[in-house]
C-alpha positions in Angstrom: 120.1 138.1 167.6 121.3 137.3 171.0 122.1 134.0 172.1 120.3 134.3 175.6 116.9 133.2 175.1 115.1 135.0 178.1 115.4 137.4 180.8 117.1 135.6 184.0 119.8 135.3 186.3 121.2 138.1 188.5 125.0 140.0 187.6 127.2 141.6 189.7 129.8 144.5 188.0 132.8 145.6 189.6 135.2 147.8 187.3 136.3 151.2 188.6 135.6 153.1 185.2 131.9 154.1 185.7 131.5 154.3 181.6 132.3 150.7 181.4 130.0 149.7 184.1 126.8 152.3 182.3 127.8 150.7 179.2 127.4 147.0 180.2 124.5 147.4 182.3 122.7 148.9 179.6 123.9 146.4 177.3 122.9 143.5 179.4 119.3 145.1 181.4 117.1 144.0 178.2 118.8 140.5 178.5 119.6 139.8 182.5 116.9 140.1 185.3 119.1 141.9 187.7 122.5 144.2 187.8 123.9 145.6 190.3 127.2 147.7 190.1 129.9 148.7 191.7 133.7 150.8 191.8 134.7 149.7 194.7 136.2 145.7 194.8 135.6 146.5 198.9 131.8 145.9 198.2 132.3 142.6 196.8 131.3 140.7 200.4 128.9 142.5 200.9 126.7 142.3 197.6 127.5 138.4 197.6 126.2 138.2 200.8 123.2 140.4 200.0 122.2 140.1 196.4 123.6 136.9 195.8 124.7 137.2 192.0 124.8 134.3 189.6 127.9 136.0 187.9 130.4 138.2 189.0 132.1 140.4 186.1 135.1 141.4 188.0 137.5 144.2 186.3 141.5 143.2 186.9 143.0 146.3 187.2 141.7 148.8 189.6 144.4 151.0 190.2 145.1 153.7 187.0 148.0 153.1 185.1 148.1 149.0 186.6 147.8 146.0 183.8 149.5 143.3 186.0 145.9 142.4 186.7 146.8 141.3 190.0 144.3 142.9 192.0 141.7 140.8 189.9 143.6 137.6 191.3 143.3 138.6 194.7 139.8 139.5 194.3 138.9 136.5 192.6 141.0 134.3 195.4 138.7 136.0 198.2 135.4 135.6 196.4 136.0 131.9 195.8 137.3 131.4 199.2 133.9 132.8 200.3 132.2 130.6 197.9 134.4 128.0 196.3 131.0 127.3 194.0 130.9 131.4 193.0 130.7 132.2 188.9 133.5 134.6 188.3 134.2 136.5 185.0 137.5 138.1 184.4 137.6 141.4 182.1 140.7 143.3 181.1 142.1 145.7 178.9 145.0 144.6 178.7 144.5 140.9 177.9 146.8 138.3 176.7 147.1 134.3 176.3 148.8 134.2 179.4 146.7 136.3 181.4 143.7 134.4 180.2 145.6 130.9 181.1 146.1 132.2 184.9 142.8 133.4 185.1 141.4 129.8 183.9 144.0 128.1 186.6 142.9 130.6 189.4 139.1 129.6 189.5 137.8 132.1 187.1 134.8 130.4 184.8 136.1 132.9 181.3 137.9 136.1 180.1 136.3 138.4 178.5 138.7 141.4 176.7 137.6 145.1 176.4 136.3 146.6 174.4 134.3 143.5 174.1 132.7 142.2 171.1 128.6 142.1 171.6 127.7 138.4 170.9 130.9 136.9 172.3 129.7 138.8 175.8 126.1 137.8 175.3 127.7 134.2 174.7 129.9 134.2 177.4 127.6 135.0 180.2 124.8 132.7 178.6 126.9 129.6 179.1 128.1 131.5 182.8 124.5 131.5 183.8 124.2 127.6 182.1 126.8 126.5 184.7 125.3 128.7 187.8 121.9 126.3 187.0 124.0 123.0 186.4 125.6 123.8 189.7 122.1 124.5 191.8 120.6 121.4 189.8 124.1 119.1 191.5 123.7 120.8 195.3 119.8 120.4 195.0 120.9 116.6 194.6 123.3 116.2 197.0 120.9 118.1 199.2 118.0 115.5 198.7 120.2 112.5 199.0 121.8 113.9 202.4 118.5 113.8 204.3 117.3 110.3 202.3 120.6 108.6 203.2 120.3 108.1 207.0 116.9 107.2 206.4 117.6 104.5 203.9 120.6 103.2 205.6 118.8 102.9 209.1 116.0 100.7 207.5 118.7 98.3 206.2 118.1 95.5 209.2 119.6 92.2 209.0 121.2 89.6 211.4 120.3 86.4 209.1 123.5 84.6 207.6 123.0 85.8 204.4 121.9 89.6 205.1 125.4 89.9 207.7 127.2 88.5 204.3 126.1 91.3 202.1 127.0 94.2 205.0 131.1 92.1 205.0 130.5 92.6 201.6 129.5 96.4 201.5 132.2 97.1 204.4 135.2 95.0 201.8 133.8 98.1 198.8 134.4 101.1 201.0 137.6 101.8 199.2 136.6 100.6 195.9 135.3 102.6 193.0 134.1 99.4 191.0 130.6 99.2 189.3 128.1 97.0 191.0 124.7 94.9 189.8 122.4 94.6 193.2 120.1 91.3 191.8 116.6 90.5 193.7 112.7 90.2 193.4 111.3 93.5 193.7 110.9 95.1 197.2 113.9 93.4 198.2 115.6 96.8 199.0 118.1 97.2 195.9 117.6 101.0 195.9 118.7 100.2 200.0 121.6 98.3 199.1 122.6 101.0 196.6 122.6 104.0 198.6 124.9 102.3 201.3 127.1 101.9 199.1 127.4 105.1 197.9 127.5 106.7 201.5 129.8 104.3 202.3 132.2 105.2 199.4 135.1 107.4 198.1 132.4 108.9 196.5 130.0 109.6 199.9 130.2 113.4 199.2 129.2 113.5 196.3 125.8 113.2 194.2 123.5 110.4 194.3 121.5 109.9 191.1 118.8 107.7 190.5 116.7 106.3 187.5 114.2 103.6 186.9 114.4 102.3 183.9 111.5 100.4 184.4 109.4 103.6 184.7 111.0 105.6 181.9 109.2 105.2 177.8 111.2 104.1 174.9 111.2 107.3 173.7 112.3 108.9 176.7 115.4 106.7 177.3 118.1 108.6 175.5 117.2 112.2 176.5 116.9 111.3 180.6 120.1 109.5 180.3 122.2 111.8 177.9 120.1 115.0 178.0 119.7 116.8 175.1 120.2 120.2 172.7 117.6 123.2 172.5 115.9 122.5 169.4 116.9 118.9 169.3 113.5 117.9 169.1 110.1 120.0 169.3 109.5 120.0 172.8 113.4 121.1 173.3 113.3 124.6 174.3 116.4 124.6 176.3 119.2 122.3 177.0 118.9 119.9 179.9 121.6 117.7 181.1 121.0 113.9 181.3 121.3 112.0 184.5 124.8 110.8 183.4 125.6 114.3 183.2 124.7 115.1 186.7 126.1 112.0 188.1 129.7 113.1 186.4 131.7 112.8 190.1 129.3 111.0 191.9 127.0 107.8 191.4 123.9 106.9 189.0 122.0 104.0 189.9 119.9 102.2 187.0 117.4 100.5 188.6 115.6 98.0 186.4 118.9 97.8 184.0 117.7 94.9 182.3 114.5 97.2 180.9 117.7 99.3 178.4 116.9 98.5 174.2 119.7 97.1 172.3 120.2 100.7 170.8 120.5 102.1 174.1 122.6 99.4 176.1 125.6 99.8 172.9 125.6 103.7 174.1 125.7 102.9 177.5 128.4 100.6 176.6 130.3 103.1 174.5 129.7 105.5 177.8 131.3 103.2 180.5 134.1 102.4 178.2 135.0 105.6 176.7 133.7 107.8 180.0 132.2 109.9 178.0 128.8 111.2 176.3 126.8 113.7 173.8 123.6 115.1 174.5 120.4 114.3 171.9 121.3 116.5 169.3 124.7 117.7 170.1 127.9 116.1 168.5 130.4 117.4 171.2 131.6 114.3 173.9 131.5 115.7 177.2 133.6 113.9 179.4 131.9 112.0 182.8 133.6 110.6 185.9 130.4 108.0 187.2 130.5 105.0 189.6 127.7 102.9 188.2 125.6 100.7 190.3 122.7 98.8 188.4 120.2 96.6 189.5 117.3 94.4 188.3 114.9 91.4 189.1 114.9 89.8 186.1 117.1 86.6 184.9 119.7 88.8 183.5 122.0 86.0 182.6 119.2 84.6 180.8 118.5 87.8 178.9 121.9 87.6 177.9 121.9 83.8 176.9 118.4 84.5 174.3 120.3 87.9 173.1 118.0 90.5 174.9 121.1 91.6 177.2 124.7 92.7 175.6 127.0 90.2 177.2 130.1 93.0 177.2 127.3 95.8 179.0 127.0 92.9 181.2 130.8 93.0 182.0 130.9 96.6 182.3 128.4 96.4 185.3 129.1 93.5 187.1 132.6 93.8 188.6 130.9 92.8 191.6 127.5 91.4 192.0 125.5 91.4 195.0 122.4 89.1 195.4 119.8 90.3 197.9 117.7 87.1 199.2 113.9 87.5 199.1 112.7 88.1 202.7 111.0 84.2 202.9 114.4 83.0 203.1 115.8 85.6 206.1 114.8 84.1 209.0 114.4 85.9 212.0 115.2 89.1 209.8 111.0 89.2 209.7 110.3 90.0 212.9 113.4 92.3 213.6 111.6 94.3 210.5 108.5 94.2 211.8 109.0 95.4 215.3 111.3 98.2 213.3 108.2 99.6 211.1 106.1 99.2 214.2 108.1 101.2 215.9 108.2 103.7 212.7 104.9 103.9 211.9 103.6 103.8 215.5 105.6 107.4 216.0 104.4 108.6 213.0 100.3 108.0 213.8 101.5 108.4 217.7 99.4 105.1 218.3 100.6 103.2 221.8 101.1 99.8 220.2 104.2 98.5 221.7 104.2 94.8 221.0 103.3 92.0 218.4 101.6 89.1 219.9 102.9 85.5 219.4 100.3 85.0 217.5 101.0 87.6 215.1 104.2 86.7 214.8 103.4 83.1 213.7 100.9 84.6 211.1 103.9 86.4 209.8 106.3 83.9 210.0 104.3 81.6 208.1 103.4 84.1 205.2 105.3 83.6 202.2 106.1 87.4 201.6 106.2 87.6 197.5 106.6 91.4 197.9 109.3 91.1 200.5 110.6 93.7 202.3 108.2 96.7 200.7 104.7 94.3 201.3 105.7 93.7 205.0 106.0 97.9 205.3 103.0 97.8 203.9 101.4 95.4 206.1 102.8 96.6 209.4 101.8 100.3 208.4 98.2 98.8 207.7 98.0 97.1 211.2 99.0 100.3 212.9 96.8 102.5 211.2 93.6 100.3 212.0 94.4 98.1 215.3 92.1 99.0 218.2 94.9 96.9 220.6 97.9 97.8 222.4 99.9 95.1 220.6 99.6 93.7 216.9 97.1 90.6 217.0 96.7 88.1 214.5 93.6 89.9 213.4 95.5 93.1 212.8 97.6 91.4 210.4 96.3 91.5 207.2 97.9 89.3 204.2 96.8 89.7 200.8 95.9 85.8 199.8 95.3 82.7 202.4 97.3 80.9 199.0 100.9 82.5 199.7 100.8 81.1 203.3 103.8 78.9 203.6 103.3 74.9 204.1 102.7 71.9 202.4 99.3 71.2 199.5 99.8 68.4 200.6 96.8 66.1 201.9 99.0 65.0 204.5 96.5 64.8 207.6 99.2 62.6 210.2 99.2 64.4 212.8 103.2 63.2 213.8 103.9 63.9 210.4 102.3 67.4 210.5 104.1 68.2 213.6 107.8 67.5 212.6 106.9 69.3 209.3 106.2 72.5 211.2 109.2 71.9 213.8 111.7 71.8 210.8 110.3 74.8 209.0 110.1 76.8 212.4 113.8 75.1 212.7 114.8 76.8 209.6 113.0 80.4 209.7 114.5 80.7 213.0 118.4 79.7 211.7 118.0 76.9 214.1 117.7 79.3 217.5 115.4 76.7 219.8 113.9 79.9 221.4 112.4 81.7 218.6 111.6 78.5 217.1 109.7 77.3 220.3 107.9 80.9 219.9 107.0 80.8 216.4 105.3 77.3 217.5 103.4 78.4 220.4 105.0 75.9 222.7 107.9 76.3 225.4 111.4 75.6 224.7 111.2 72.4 227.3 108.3 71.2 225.1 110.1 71.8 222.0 113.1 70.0 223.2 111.4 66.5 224.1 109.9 66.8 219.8 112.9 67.3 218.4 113.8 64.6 220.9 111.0 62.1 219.6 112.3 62.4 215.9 
């Protein structure tokens, strides 16, 4: 019985003996989708260009009387300097170990002797067409993550002390392949932080993986992560790689890290350590080159004190750790991110609001903002969408509970009292800049001088 499973993937023949290629074509039609064929090694270009094969079988002697097999070096040099990511198979006559070693060296994916044997073939080009997929599955990746990453990157707005310490931060880690753990509440902008890093690493060409652990089941963990076997379990009708497996060269990010089982944080463990894995149902270790980056906003450390987090997985993730501040405690970063998804979303439902009024923006600045980053998106997004005005009133703004509004329970009703108490608070939002603070008070900065003054 053959080993490929169903009709698919397209073949390309070159050999200058037209019994060989009748003979594999009708060996392999019941088994591959497409087949073309060809004598001449000059057509090579232009069937690449124009059928675009998954594998190439490529003959390495095409002169009679020839078993140097040079001519299938060249060949194979000027297919894969056409495309570096092209699925070459080597066939010869005249094969021997060292023949086979060059081949391996020269870009070649296998060597296949004639006269072949029937199942090795069928094997050979099943795990050919296996790597074709693996390959498209990678560029897909990298293709999504190339138009995402000046997206994300561009929303990454900060001039408050403690955002401009996390970009010194990021900018110290462009040389460094270390693994990282991004802590913060949720909507904070982990999967933000995490892409910049990437794109601003070693690793910037190559693929971005992501997962939330948060979002995957129990029983899914193991086989997103590792992949899995055909037949591993029932629904496993083909192999699939995990996302460690696609990562291999580039970065995985685990979002939600602190969501892993015991059983599955030891094999992560064994995986960072050893740098490699096995699939769900296999028992060969395939080898991995990742750059982990992790986040969560859970108390990890106290995970790890009551025994819910592996100390040593802890260690393994945290060479460095970055801790993202929840946007309450940004300052001036609130407007700045507000007048930036105004400006978004404003394009995007070609509305002609320009401006936020004062007003608004002491709504905002007073909110407390337990969704951070994400909520205020959402907000702003919301104001655009339904504001009759040319600039955001206080109206527009719509906050989900009057009880996360910043200030004091207190029953404090002194005026004086009241006053200073919102001077130092718009003090602090505004990192001590008089101006802003003055604004976010509704009162000019002359005014706000002779307060502070009175204190």
């Amino acid at each position: 019985m053959s080993v490929i499973q169903a009709k698919h993937g397209k073949i390309l023949i070159v050999d200058d003996n037209e019994d060989v290629l009748f003979a594999l074509n009708t060996l392999l039609m019941q088994y591959v989708e497409k087949i073309k064929v060809t004598t001449n090694p000059e057509n090579i270009e232009r069937f690449v260009n124009d059928f675009a094969p998954d594998i190439i079988l490529l003959d390495m002697n095409f002169k009679k009387d020839v078993i140097s097999g040079n001519e299938g070096f060249l060949w194979l040099e000027k297919i894969l300097k056409t495309d570096p990511e092209a699925i070459v198979v080597l066939m010869t006559a005249y094969a021997d170990t060292d023949k086979a070693v060059q081949a391996i060296k020269s870009g070649a994916t296998d060597f296949i002797s004639k006269p072949w044997d029937k199942e090795k073939l069928l094997a050979t080009i099943n795990t050919a067409l296996k790597l074709k997929e693996s390959r498209r599955e990678v560029a897909s990746l990298k293709s999504k993550v190339s138009s995402f990453a000046a997206h994300a990157v561009g929303e990454i707005i900060g001039e408050s002390e403690v955002m401009q310490n996390i970009f010194s931060i990021i900018e110290k880690l462009a040389d460094v392949d270390a693994n990282i753990l991004i802590l913060g509440e949720n909507g904070t902008g982990k999967d933000l932080i995490a892409h910049t890093i990437h794109n601003n690493s070693p690793r910037a060409g190559e693929v971005f993986v992501s997962i939330d652990l948060g979002a995957v089941s129990e029983s899914l963990f193991e086989s997103e992560l590792f992949g899995y076997e055909r037949g591993a379990f029932t629904d496993a009708k083909k192999d699939k790689q995990g996302r460690m497996e696609v990562a291999s060269g580039g970065t995985l990010f685990l979002d939600e890290i602190a969501n892993l089982s015991p059983a599955m944080q030891a094999k992560m463990l064994t995986a960072i350590e050893k740098k490699q894995i096995s699939r769900l149902g296999s028992t060969k270790m395939l080898p991995i080159d990742v750059r982990f980056l992790s986040a969560t906003n859970a108390d990890i450390y106290s995970a790890v004190a009551n025994g819910a987090f592996r100390q040593d997985l802890l260690y393994r993730i945290n060479t460095i750790e970055i801790n993202i501040p929840p946007l309450r405690e940004r300052g001036n970063d609130i407007l700045l991110l507000a007048e930036f998804f105004l400006e978004k979303f404003r394009n995007k439902y070609k509305k002609e609001i320009r401006n936020i009024s004062k007003e608004a923006t002491r709504k905002l600045f007073a909110y407390k903002w337990p969704g951070n980053v994400r909520e205020l998106q959402n907000v702003i997004e919301r104001a655009v969408i339904l504001s009759p005005h040319r600039m955001l009133a206080a109206e527009d703004i719509i906050l989900s509970s009057t009880e996360n509004m910043r200030g004091s329970t207190s029953d404090e009703l002194n005026l004086e009292t009241l006053e200073q108490t919102a001077i130092e608070k718009a003090l602090n939002i505004s990192n001590g800049n008089l101006t802003k603070a003055a604004e976010m008070l509704g009162i000019s900065r002359f005014a706000l001088y002779r307060k502070i003054g009175k204190k």
